[in-house]
C-alpha positions as CSV (number, residue, x, y, z in Angstrom):
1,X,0.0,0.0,0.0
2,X,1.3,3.3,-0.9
3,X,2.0,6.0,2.4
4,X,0.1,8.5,2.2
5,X,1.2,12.1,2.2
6,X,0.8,14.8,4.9
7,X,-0.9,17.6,3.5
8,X,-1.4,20.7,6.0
9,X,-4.5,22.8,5.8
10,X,-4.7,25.9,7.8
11,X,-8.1,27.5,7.7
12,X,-10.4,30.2,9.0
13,X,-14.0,28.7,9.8
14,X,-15.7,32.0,8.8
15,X,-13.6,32.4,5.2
16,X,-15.4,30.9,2.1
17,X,-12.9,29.8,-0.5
18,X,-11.2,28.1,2.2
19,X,-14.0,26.2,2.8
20,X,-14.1,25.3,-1.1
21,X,-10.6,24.5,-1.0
22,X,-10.5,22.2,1.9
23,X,-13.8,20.6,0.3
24,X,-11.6,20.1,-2.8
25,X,-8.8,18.5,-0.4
26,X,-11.1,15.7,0.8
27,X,-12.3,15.1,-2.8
28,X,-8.3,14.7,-4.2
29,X,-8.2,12.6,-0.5
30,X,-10.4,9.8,-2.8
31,X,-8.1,10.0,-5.7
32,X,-4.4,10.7,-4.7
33,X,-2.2,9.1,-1.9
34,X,-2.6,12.2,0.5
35,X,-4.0,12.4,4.2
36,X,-4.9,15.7,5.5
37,X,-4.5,17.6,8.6
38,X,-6.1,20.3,9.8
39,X,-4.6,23.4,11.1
40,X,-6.9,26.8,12.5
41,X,-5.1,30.6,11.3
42,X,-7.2,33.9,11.9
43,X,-8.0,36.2,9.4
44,X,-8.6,38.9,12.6
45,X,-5.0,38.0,13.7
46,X,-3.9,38.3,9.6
47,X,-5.6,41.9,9.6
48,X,-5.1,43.2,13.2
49,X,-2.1,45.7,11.8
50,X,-3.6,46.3,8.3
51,X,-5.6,48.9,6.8
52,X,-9.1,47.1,6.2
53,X,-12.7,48.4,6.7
54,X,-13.8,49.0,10.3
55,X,-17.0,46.7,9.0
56,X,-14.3,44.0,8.1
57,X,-12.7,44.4,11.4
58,X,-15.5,43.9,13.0
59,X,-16.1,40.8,11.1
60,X,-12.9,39.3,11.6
61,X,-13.2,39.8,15.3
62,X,-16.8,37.9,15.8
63,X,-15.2,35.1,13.7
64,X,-12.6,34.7,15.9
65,X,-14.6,33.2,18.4
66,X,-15.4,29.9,15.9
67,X,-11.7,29.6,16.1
68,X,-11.3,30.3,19.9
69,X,-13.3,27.1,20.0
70,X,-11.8,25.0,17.2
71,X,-8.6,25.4,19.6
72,X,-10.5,25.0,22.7
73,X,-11.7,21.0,21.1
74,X,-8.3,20.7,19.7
75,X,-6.6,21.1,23.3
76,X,-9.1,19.4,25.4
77,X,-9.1,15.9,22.9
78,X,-6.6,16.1,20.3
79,X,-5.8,17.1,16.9
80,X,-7.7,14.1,15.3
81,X,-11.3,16.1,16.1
82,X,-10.4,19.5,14.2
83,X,-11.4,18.3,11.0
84,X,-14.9,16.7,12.4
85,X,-15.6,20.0,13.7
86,X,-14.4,22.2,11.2
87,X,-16.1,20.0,8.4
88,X,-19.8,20.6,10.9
89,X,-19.2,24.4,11.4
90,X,-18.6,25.2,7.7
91,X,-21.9,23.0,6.6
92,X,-23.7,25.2,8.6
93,X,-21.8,28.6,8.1
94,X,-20.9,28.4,3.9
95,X,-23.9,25.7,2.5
96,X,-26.7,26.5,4.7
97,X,-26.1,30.5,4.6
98,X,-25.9,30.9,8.7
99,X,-22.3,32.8,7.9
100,X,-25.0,35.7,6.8
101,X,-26.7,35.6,10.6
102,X,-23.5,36.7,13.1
103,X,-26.2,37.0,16.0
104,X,-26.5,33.0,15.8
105,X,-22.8,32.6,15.3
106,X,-23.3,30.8,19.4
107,X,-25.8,28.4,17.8
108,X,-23.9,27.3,15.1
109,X,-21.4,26.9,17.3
110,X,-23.0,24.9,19.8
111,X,-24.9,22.6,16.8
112,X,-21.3,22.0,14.9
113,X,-19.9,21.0,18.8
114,X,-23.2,18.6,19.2
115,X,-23.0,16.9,15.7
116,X,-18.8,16.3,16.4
117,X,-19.5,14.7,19.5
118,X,-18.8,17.3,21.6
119,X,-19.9,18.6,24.8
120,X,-21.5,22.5,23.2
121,X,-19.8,23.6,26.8
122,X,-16.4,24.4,25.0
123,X,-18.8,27.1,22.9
124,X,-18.0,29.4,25.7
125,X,-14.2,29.7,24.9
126,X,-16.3,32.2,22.2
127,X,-15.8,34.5,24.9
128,X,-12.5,33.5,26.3
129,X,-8.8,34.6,24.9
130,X,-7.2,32.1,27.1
131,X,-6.9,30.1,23.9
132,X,-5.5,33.2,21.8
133,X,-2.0,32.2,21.9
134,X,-2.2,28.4,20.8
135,X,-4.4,30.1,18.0
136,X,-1.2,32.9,17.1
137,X,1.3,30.0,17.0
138,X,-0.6,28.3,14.4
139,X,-1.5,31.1,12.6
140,X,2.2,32.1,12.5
141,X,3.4,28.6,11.2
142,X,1.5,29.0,8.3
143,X,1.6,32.6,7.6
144,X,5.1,32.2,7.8
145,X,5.6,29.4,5.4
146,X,4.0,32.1,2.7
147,X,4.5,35.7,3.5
148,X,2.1,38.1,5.3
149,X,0.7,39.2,1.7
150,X,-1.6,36.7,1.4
151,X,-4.4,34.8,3.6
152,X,-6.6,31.7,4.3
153,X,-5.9,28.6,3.0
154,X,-2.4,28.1,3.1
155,X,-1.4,24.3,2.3
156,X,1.9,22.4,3.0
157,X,3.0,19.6,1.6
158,X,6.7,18.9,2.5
159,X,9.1,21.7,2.2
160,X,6.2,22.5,-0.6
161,X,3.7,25.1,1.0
162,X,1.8,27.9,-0.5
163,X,-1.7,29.9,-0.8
164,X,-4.8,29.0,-2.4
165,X,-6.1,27.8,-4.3
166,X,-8.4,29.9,-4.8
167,X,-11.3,28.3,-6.2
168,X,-15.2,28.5,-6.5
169,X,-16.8,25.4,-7.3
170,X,-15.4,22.0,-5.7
171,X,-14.2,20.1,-8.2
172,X,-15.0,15.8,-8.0
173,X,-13.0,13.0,-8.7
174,X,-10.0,13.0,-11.1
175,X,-10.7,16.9,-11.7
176,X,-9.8,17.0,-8.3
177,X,-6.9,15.0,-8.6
178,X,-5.8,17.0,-11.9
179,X,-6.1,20.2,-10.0
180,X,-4.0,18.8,-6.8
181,X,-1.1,17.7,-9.5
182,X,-1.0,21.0,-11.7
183,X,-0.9,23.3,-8.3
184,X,2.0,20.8,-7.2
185,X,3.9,21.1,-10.6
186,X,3.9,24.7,-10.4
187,X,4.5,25.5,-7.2
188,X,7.5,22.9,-6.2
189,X,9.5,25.5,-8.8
190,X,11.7,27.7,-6.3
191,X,11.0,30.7,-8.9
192,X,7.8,30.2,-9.3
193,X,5.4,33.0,-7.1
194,X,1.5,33.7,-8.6
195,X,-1.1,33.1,-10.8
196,X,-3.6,35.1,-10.6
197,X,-6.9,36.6,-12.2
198,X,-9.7,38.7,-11.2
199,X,-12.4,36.5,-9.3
200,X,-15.6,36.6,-11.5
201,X,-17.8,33.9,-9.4
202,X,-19.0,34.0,-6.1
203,X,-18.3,30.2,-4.2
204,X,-20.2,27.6,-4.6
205,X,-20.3,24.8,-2.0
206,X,-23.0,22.0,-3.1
């Protein structure tokens, strides 16, 4: 049997494409030798020195308590449940539109805890910033592996990391897999730094 190959994922719940992305992960998960592993950044951590919208500020920092709790589970019972959880909070923030309701941010919360197996107690680390500096570390491992220039998703694989992709539809089977080894090809080349083009579609997540 062919090992399979770490592939690091760091994420914000609240951010969109990086839902689509990690979505497109699990799909190249059924068609390439690769297992991944989920890691939590913060886009209010990302933007905290930057010159963004007081509305987007404002944004960031209610998000912040989805991942205050994503690190809260992650202490309390391991690694292994951060993808469970991440996988229940961004079904009910991205596919069934609560990401557009921030005053129930505490019930999706507490519903994505439930449906993980988990007691919805560890919601109230919402709240709590004793949690804050497990979050900055793992922000800063893979902020660092990219530049401060860019934001959520940022994948490693190896000595291989980079951001993105950005994508809006999640691609299925061996389109998946055909994706995954294209953005490999291009961005194992030490000289090789962007692609880019103006984003003309909105995310799609069914």
């Amino acid at each position: 049997m062919t090992e399979k190959i770490p592939v690091d994922l760091w994420f914000d719940p609240s951010c969109p494409f990086a839902w689509v992305t990690s979505r497109w992960l699990l799909e190249v998960e059924k068609v390439r030798s690769i297992e991944p592993r989920w890691r939590f950044m913060s886009l209010f951590i990302l933007n905290e020195d930057k010159d963004v919208t007081d509305e987007y500020r404002e944004r960031a920092a209610r998000a912040m308590g989805a991942v205050r709790v994503v690190a809260a589970a992650a202490a309390k019972h391991g690694d292994q449940v951060i993808g469970t959880l991440y996988t229940e909070l961004g079904t009910r923030l991205h596919n069934e539109g609560m990401s557009k309701e921030p005053e129930r941010l505490r019930e999706v919360v507490e519903g994505a805890l439930a449906s993980a197996g988990l007691e919805p107690g560890l919601a109230d680390a919402m709240q709590s910033d004793e949690w804050d500096g497990i979050i900055r570390t793992s922000h800063d491992e893979g902020i660092n592996l990219v530049g401060q220039e860019v934001g959520t998703p940022v994948i490693r694989v190896g000595a291989n990391a980079f951001f993105g992709p950005v994508i809006t539809r999640i691609p299925r089977g061996e389109e998946a897999g055909r994706l995954w080894d294209g953005v490999l090809m291009v961005t194992e080349s030490d000289d090789f730094f962007e692609l880019k083009r103006t984003r003309t579609k909105r995310p799609q997540f069914d």
